[in-house]
N, C-alpha and C positions, 0 to 999 in steps of 0.2 A: 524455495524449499522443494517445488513439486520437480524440478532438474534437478537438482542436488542429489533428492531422492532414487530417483532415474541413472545417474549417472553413479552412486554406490552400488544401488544392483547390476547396473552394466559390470561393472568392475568385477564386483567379487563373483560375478554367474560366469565373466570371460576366465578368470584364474583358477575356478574350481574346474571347467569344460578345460581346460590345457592342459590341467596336471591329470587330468584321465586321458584325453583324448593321446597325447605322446607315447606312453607306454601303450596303451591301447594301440596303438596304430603299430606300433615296434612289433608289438607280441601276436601281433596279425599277421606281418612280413615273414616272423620267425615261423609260425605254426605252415604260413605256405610253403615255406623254404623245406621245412622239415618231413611236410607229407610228401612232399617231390621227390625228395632224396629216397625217405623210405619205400616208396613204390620202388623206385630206377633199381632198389638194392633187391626188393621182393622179387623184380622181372628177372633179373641176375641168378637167381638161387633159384627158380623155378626153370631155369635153362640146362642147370647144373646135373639134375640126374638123367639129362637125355645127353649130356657127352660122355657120362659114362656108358653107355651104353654103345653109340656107334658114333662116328666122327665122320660119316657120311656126308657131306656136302648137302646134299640134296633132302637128305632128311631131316639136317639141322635149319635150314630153311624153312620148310616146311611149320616146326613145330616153334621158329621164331615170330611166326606169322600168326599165328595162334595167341601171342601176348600181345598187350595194350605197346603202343610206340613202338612197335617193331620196328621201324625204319632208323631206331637210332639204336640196336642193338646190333652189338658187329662181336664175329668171335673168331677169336685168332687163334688156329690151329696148332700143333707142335711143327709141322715141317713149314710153317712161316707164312701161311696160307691164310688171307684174312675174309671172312665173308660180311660185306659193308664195310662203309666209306669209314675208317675210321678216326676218332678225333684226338685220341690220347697222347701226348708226348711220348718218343721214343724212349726215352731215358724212364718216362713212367711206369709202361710198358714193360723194357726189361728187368726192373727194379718189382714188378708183381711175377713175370714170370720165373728169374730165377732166386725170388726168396719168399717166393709161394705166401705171401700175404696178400690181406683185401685192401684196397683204397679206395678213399671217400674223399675227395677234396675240391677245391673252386679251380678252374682254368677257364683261361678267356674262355669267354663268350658263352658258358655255362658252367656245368656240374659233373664231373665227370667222374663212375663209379667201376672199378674195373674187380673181379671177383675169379682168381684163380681155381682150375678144375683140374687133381692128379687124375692123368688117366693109365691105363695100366701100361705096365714097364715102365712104370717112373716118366713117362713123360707129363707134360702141365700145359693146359689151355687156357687160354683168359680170357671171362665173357665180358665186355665190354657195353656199356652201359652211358649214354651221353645225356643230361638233363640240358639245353639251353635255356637264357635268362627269361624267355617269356613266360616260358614252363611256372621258374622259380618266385616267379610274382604275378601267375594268373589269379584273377579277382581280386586279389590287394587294392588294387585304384577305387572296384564296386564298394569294396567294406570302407575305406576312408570316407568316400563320399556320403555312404549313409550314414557312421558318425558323426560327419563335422555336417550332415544336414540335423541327426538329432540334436549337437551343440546348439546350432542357430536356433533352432526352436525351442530349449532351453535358456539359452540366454535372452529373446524376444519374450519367452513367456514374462521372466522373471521382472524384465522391466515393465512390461505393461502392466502384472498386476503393484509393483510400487509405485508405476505412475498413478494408477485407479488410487490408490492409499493415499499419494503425495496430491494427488486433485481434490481428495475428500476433506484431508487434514487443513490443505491452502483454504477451500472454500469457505469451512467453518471459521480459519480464522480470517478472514477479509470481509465476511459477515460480523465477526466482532469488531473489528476494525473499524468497517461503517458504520456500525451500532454506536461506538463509542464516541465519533466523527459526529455525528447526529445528535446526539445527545448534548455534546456540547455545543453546538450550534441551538440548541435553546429547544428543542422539541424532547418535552417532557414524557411524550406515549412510547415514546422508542422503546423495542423490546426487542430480544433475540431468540431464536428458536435453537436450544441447544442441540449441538449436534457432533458427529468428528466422534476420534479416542474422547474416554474419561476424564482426561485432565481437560479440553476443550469444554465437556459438558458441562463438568464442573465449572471451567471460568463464565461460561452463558451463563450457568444459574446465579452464581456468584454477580453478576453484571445485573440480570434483572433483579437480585435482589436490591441490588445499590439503587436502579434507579426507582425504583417503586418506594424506599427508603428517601430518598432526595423528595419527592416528590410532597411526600409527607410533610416534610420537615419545612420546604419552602411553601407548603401549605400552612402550619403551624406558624412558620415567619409573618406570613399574610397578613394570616388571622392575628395576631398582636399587633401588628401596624396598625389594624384597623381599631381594635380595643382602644388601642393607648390616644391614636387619634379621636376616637370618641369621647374618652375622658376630657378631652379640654373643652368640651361645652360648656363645661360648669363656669372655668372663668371669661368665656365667652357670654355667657348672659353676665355676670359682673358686668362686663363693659360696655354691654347695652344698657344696663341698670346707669351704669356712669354716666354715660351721654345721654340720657334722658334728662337727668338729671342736669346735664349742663349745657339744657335747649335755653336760646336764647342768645348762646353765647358765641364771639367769632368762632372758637374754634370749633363747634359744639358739628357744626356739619362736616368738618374734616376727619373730627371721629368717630363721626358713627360710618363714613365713607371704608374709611379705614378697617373696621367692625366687620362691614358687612363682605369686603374683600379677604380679608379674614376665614369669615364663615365658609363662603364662597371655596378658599382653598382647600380648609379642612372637610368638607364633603367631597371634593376631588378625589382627595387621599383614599378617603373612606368605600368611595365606589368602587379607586380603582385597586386598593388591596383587597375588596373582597367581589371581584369579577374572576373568573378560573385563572388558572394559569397558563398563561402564554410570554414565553422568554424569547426574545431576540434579540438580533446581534447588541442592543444596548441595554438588553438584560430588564433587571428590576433594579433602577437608578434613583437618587433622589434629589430631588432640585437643584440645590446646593447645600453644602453643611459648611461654607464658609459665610454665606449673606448672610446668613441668622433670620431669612427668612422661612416662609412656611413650605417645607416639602412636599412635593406632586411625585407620584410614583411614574416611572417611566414604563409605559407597557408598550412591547411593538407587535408584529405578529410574527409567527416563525417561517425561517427562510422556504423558499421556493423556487422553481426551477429555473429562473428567472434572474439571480439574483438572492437581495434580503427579501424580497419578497416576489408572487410571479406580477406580471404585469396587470393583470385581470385587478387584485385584489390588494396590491402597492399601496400605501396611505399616499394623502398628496398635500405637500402645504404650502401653500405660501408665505417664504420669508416674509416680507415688504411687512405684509397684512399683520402676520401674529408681532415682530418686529415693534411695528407701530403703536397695537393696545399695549404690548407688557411696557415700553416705555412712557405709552402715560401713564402707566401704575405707578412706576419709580419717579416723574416728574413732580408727584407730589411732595413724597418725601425729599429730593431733590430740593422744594422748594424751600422747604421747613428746616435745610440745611446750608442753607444761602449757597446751594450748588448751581453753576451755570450749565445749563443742559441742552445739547444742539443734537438734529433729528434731521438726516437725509434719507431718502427715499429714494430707489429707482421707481420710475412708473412701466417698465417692463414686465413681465412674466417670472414671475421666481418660483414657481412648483417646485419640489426638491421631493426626492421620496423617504418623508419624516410625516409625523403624525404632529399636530398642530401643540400637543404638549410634549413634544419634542423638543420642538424648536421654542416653546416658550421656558423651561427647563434649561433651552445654553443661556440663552437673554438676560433669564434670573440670575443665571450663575455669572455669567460677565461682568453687569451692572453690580449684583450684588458686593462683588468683590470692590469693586469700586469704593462704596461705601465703605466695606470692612477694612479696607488697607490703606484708604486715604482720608485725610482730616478732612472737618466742616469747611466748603466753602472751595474745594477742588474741582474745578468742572470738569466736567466729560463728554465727549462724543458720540454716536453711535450712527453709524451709514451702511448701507442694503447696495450694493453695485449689483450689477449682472455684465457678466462676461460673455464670451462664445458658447462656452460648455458649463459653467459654474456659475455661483451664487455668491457672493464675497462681501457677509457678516463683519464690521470693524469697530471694534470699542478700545477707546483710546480717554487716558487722560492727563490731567496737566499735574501728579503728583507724582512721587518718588520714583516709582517704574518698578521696575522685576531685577534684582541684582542678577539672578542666577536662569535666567529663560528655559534652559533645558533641565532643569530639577524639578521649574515647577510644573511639568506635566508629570510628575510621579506624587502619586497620593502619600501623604505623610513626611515630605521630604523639603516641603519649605518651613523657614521658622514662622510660627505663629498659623498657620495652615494647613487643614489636611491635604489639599489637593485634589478632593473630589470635582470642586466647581468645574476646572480648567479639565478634567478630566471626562468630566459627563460632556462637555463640549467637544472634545477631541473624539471620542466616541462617536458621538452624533456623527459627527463630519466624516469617519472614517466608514461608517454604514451604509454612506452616499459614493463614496469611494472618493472624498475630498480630503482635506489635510486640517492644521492649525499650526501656524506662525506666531510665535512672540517674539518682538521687538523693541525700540525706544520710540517711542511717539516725537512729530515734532518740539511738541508742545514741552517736551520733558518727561513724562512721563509714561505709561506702559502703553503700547500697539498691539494690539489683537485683534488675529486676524482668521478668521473660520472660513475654511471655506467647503462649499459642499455642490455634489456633483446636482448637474439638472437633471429633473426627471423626465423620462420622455416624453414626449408630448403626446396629447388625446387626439382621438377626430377631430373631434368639434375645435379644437383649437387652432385659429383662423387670423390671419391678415398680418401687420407689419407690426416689427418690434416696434413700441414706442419712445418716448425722447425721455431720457432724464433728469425727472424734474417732479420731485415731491419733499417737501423740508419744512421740517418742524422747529418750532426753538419754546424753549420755556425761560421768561429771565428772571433773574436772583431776585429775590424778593428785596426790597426796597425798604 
């Protein structure tokens, strides 16, 4: 915009500077042309009342001497006598002497003005009068030059002050620009300082009203997450009331295990919808809303110059580790579902830069789904690799699979499914600057495959990768 701007005032400041400067410049030549002539004609008439009077050579000399350019005033006597070099065509010449008119007109090499004088007994002298072209265009080149230098400083000004305009109008809006960049990258303080024309100030004001408005509102969203999770204490103590009740019994410690993992998630929630707000790249997520398990809000921090976050203040988790509890959480259930459930481990380094209910968040949604889409008694896999640069997350299992792999990373687009689960994990792994793969598992059924970039490494972090070898197995209940 701020060239564009620039490059219309060039334009229209050169076309207005041309159509004056032409005529301008013509009507400078003319007015020189024309005070020349009129001198050469004044010098001529002012010769005229001293041939009336004597025709003396030596007197007419005399008082040619007396006027301006005498040297190009020549006058040609009746007996053919000329005094100076004369310039005029003969034919012109005789053509003023015997039909006693004045001539004004152009011959090479100047202007040449011849001016008939009766003198008595009818004879006729003709004072002769020569302009050449320097005469006819002195100073002409002085006045051009200083027009077309006031042009140039007319058309400089013009652009410089619409570039001053087009830098003011760019900067305000490339300040909204990255205001609005900001903003949605998750950092809720973003503000702008309206500035620029009226319509720009106006959109500033209009911008921080929205996000001061946003801010509310996902405040307001919080605050009922956290309510509504509150409410379910009530049938939370139920269940505790329940299992009291059926101490004693086998299953009586599985649920109240159950109860308290439970609890356990529902004050998660609670903390972390009502801790301020902070959005990043994976937003405000919720566990899954395919597992039909309990939802943990996903909080991350907002980006940094760094990255999703800077380096200083990066979350840091290890797959392996979080990997390993949330899967013995599902191994119970697992068991109570005559599911066979196998647990590899890298013993390497897996840091990733995700917050530890991050990554327990894709796990729930992975596994979860498992459950949701596969019948009692399908078992599943779940292995932790590490690579050169990544972290490679795989749950796989031996039931129906994914008819349509690329639909189901879109939320609400498989049957029976919103598509949150697979999405809160493609998320993740895209934060990392990692991917997610769905495939057909050996075994027949679905391959997923998360992967998420390493984080870089600390000082303190010291010595040789280690070997591959940590594996869990839970077996089908008997």
């Amino acid at each position: 915009m701020r060239r564009s701007l620039a490059g219309v005032a060039l334009a229209v400041t050169s076309m207005v500077a041309l159509s004056f400067l032409i005529p301008l410049g013509a009507l400078v030549m003319s007015l020189v042309k024309e005070q020349s002539v009129t001198a050469a004609e004044q010098r001529a008439a002012a010769l005229a009342p001293v041939l009336t009077l004597t025709t003396d050579p030596s007197a007419l000399r005399e008082s040619a001497a007396g006027l301006d350019a005498a040297e190009h005033l020549v006058i040609h006597l009746p007996d053919a006598q000329s005094l100076g070099d004369s310039q005029a065509p003969v034919k012109l010449l005789e053509r003023a002497q015997q039909g006693r008119e004045s001539i004004s007109q152009k011959t090479p090499g100047g202007w040449i003005c011849l001016q008939p004088v009766v003198l008595p007994g009818d004879r006729v002298a003709v004072i002769e009068n020569f302009v050449p072209d320097e005469e006819l265009t002195r100073g002409v080149k002085a006045s051009w030059a200083v027009m077309l230098l006031l042009a140039v400083g007319l058309v400089g000004g013009s652009v410089l002050v619409a570039d001053r305009l087009g830098a003011k109008v760019v900067r305000s809006s490339k300040k909204l620009a990255q205001a609005s960049h900001t903003l949605g990258q998750g950092n809720l303080d973003t503000r702008v300082e309206p500035m620029g024309p009226k319509e720009l100030r106006d959109a500033g004001d209009a911008f921080n009203a929205m996000a001061h408005r946003m801010t509310e509102l996902l405040a307001i969203e919080r605050e009922l997450v956290a309510d509504l999770s509150h409410r379910l204490r009530t049938p939370l103590t139920a269940l505790h009331l329940a299992s009291e009740r059926m101490a004693g019994t086998p299953e009586s410690a599985r649920v109240e295990a159950a109860v308290h993992a439970l609890e356990s998630e529902l004050q998660a929630i609670i903390a972390a919808a009502r801790t301020p707000l902070a959005v990043g790249p994976m937003g405000h997520g919720m566990r899954s809303a395919d597992t039909g398990t309990v939802p943990q809000a996903i909080v991350t921090r907002p980006s940094g110059p760094s990255g999703p976050t800077g380096p200083s203040d990066c979350p840091r988790s290890e797959v392996a580790d979080v990997v390993r509890r949330r899967t013995a959480f599902w191994a119970v259930l697992a068991e109570q579902q005559d599911r066979a459930c196998s647990l590899d481990l890298t013993q390497e380094p897996t840091a990733v830069g995700l917050s530890d209910d991050d990554i327990a968040a894709v796990v729930d949604a992975l596994i979860g789904n498992v459950f949701s889409h596969t019948p009692s008694g399908t078992a599943f896999a779940v292995r932790v690799a590490r690579t050169a640069q990544a972290v490679e997350l795989v749950v796989e299992d031996s039931g129906p699979g994914i008819p349509e792999p690329d639909r189901a990373l879109s939320r609400g687009s498989s049957t029976g499914s919103s598509g949150l689960g697979l999405d809160i994990a493609r998320r993740a792994a895209a934060v990392t600057g990692g991917s997610m793969r769905i495939a057909h598992a050996p075994r027949g059924g679905a391959h997923i495959t998360v992967v998420f970039a390493l984080a870089p490494p600390l000082r303190s972090e010291r010595g040789p990768r280690g070997s591959r070898r940590r594996a869990g197995w839970w077996p089908r209940k008997r």
